[in-house]
Each structure stands twice: as C-alpha cells, then as structure tokens.
C-alpha positions as CSV (number, residue, x, y, z in Angstrom):
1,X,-64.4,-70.7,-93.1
2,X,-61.9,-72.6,-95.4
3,X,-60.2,-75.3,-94.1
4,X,-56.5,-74.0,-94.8
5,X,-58.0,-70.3,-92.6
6,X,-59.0,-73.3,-89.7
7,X,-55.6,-74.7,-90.0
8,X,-54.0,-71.2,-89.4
9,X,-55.9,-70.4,-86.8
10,X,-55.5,-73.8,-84.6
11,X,-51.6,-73.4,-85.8
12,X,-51.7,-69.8,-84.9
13,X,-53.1,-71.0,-81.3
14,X,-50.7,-73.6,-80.8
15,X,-48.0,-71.1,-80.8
16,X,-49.5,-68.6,-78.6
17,X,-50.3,-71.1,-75.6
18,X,-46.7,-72.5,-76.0
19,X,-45.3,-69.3,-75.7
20,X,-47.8,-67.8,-73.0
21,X,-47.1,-70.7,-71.4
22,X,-43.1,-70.3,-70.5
23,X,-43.8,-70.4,-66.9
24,X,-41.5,-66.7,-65.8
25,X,-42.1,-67.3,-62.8
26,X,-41.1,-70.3,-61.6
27,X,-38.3,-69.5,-63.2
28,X,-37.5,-66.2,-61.5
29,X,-37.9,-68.1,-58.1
30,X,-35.2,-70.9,-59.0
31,X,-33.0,-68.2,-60.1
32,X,-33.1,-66.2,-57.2
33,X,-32.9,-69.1,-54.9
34,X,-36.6,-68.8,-53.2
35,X,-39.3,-71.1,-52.5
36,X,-41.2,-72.3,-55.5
37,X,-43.5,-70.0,-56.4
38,X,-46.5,-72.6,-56.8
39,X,-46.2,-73.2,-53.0
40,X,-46.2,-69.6,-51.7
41,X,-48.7,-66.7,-51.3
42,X,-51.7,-67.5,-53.5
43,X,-49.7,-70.1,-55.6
44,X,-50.2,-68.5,-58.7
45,X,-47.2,-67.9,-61.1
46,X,-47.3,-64.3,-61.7
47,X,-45.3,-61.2,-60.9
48,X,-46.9,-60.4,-57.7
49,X,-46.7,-63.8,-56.3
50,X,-42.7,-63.8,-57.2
51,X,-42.8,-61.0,-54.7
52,X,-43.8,-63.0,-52.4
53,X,-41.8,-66.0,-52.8
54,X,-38.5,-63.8,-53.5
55,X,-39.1,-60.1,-51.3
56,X,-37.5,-58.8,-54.2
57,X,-39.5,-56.1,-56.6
58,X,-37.3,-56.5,-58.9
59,X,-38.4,-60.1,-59.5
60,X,-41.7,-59.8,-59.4
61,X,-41.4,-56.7,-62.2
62,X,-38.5,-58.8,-64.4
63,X,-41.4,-61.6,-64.3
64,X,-44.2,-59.6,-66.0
65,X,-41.7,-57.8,-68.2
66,X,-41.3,-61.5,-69.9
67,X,-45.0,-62.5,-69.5
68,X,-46.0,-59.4,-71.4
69,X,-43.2,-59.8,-74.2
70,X,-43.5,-63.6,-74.3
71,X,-47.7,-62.8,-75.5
72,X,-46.5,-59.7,-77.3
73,X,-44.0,-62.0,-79.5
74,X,-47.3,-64.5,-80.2
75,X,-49.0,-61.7,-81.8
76,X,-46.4,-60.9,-83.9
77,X,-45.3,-64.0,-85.0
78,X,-48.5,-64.9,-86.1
79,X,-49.2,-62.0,-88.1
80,X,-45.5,-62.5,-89.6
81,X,-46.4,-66.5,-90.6
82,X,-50.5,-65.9,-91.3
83,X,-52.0,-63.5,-93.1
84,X,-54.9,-61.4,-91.5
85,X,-55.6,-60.1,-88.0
86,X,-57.3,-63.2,-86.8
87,X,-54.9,-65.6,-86.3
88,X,-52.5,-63.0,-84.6
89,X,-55.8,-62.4,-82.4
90,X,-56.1,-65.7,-81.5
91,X,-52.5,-66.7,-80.7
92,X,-53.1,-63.4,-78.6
93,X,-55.5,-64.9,-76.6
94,X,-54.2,-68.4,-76.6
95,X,-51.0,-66.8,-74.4
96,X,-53.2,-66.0,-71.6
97,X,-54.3,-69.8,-71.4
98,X,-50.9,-70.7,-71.8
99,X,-50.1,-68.6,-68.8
100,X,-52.9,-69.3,-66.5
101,X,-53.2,-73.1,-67.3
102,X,-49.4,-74.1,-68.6
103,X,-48.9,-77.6,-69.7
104,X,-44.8,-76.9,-68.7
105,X,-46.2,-77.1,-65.3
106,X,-48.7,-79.3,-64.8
107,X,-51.7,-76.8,-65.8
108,X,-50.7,-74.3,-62.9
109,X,-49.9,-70.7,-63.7
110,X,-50.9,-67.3,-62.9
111,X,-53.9,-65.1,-63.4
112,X,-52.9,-63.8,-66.8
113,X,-52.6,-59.5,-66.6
114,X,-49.2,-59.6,-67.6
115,X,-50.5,-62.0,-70.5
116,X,-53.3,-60.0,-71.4
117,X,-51.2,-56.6,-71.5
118,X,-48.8,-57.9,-74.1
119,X,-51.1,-59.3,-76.6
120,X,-53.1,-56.2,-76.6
121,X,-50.6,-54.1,-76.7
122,X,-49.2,-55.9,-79.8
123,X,-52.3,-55.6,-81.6
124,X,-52.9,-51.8,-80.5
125,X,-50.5,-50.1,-78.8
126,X,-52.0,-46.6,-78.1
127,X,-55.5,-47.8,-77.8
128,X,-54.2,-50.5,-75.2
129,X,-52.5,-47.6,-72.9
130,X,-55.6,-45.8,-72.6
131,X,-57.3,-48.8,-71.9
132,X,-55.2,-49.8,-69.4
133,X,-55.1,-46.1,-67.9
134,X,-58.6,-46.6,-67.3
135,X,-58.5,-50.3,-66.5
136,X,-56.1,-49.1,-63.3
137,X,-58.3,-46.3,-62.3
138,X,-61.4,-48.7,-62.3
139,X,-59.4,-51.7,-60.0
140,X,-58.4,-49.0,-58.0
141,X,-61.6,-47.9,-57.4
142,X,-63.2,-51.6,-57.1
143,X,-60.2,-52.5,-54.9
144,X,-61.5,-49.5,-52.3
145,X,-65.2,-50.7,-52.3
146,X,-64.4,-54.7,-52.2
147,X,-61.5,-54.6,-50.2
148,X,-60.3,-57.4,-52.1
149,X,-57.7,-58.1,-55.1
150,X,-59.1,-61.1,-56.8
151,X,-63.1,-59.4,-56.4
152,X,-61.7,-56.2,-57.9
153,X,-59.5,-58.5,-60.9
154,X,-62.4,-59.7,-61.9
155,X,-64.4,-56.5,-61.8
156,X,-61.7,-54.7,-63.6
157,X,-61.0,-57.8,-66.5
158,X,-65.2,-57.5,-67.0
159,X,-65.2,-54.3,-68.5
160,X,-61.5,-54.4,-70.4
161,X,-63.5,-55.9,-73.7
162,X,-65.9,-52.4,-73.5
163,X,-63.1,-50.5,-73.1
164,X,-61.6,-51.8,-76.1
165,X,-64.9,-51.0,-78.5
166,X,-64.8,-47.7,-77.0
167,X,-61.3,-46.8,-77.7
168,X,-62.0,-48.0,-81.3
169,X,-60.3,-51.7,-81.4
170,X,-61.7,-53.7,-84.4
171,X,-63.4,-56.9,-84.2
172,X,-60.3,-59.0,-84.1
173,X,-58.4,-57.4,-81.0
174,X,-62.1,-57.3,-79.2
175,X,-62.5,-60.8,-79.8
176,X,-59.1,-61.6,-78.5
177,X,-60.2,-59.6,-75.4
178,X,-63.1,-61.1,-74.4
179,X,-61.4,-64.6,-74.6
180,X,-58.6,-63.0,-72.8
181,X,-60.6,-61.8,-70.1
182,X,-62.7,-64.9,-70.2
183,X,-59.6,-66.9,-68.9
184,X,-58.1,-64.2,-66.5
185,X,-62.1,-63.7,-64.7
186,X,-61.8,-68.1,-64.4
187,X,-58.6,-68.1,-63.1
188,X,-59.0,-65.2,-60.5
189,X,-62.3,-66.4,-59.2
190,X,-60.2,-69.1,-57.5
191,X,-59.2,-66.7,-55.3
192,X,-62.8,-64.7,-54.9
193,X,-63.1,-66.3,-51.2
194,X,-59.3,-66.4,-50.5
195,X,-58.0,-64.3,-47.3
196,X,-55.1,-62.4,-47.6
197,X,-53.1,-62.2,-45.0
198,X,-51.2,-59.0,-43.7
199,X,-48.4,-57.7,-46.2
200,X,-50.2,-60.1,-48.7
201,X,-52.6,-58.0,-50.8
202,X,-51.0,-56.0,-54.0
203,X,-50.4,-52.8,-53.1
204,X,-49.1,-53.9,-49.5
205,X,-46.5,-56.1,-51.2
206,X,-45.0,-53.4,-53.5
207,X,-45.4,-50.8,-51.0
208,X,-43.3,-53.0,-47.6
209,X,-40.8,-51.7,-46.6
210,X,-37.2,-53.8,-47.3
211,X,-37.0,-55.0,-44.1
212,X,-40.7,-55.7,-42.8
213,X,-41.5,-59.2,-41.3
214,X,-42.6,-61.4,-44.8
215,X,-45.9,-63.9,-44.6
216,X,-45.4,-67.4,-44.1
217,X,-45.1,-69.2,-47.3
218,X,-47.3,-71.5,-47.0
219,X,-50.8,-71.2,-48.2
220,X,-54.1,-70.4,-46.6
C-alpha cells in the first residue's frame, strides 16, 4: 500500500470517529430536561438508554435516527473526498468507535447498532435491509433462549459479517462489518452479567405503557 492510499485511509478514519462520535444521546437527555444519560439505566448513550433517562419513545427513536445518519454521512463523505470503496469502509467502521468509545465524552458511548446500521446502509442499501431483516429475526430468537439483551447483542452482531457475504457485499463493506461488529460485541459484553431490572430490558421499555412506574435511575 502507497503511502498517499495510507494517508487516505487514516484521514478517511479520522472523520468517521469524529462524526460517529457526536454523542446524540446525551444530547437528547439535556434537551428534554432528563437525567444524563451516562448515569441512568445501563449508562450507555444510545437510543434505548434515552428511553430510559427521558420515558419518551420519541427520544430514544430521534437518537438513533441521528446515530444512523451521523455514520451514514462518514461513508459518504469519504467516498466524495477519496477515491475507492476502502476508505469509505473504513470511516464506516471508524463511526461505530466513535460512538461506543467518544472522545466528546470522556470515551463513554453507546453499544453502536444505530452506528452500525448507518454505515452499512450507506455502503449497501438493499443488501443491508435484508440483513438486518434477518439480523432481527435472529436477536429475537437468541433473546427468547438467553433471556438476556446484551447475550443476544452479541449473538446477533457475530453473525451480521456472514450475513453480509451471503447477501453478496464485496470485500470492502464486509471488512467494515467485522470491525463494526468487532467494536459493538466489546462494548456489549460489558453488560453480558448485567441484571436488568423490571421495565428495563428492550422490548419492555418500548412496549410500557405511558404511565407505568419507571426504574430508578441509578445503576445496578
């Protein structure tokens, strides 16, 4: 590899983490007046957790809008400033560690699915839906049998790079995946022992009712 394609791709990077790594959620919590996100629930940044910290769906779903178009945006500008599919790739991946480990906040962040999403979807948008059809299906599945979010996460994240050979992604895009899924497995296996408590887990959260009794905020 050339030196300038090494310069491209560690530029490339740079602008993916500092884009991944706009910290939605903390925002989303100051904005609607809630406990900081970092200090509630399972402390990560993410969607879900804004739930939490907010009780508002809205929130939660508004954060992972602008984590998925905030990776989305790092694949693209990268293709616009450097030619080929690899450094787009990389800034891809380089999003999710700006999400999960964001230097805007001290390295916290969130688990990265949001993150993921995005960049994939940028690189290969059809392709990425059926993925991520099957992706559900399968944590749905692992979520039954494990009884656990984080245990089925990192299930589910294991098997996304397969899913992208088999729905015909080239190297590039797989690539990005594995790393991808590489820093979304680390990140949620902080939370493989975790217990939820009642309302906590994912579906329970999007599913409570308006006016059901929240969990405490602070963290287990």
């Amino acid at each position: 590899m050339t030196p300038p394609a090494v310069g491209s791709l560690a530029l490339a990077a740079l602008l993916g983490y500092a884009l991944g790594a706009v910290p939605s959620g903390v925002l989303a919590t100051r904005l609607c007046g809630a406990p900081d996100v970092r200090r509630v629930g399972s402390g990560h940044t993410g969607g879900t957790n804004v739930v939490r910290a907010t009780g508002r769906v809205w929130a939660g779903a508004a954060t992972a809008v602008l984590d998925i178009a905030l990776a989305a945006a790092a694949v693209v500008l990268a293709g616009a400033f450097w030619q080929g599919p690899w450094p787009a790739a990389l800034a891809g991946a380089a999003a999710v560690v700006g999400h999960n480990w964001s230097a805007y906040i001290g390295l916290r962040g969130g688990v990265g699915l949001s993150s993921i999403t995005g960049m994939l979807i940028a690189q290969g948008p059809l392709a990425t839906l059926a993925a991520l059809v099957c992706a559900v299906a399968i944590w749905i599945s692992a979520r039954r049998l494990l009884g656990h979010d984080a245990r089925s996460t990192v299930v589910t994240i294991a098997l996304v790079p397969l899913l992208l050979v088999l729905f015909g992604q080239p190297l590039p895009v797989v690539v990005s995946g594995i790393l991808g899924a590489l820093a979304i497995i680390a990140r949620a296996l902080e939370d493989w022992r975790r217990p939820y408590r009642r309302g906590e887990a994912f579906a329970q959260q999007f599913l409570r009712r308006k006016d059901a009794p929240r969990p405490p905020n602070e963290r287990p």
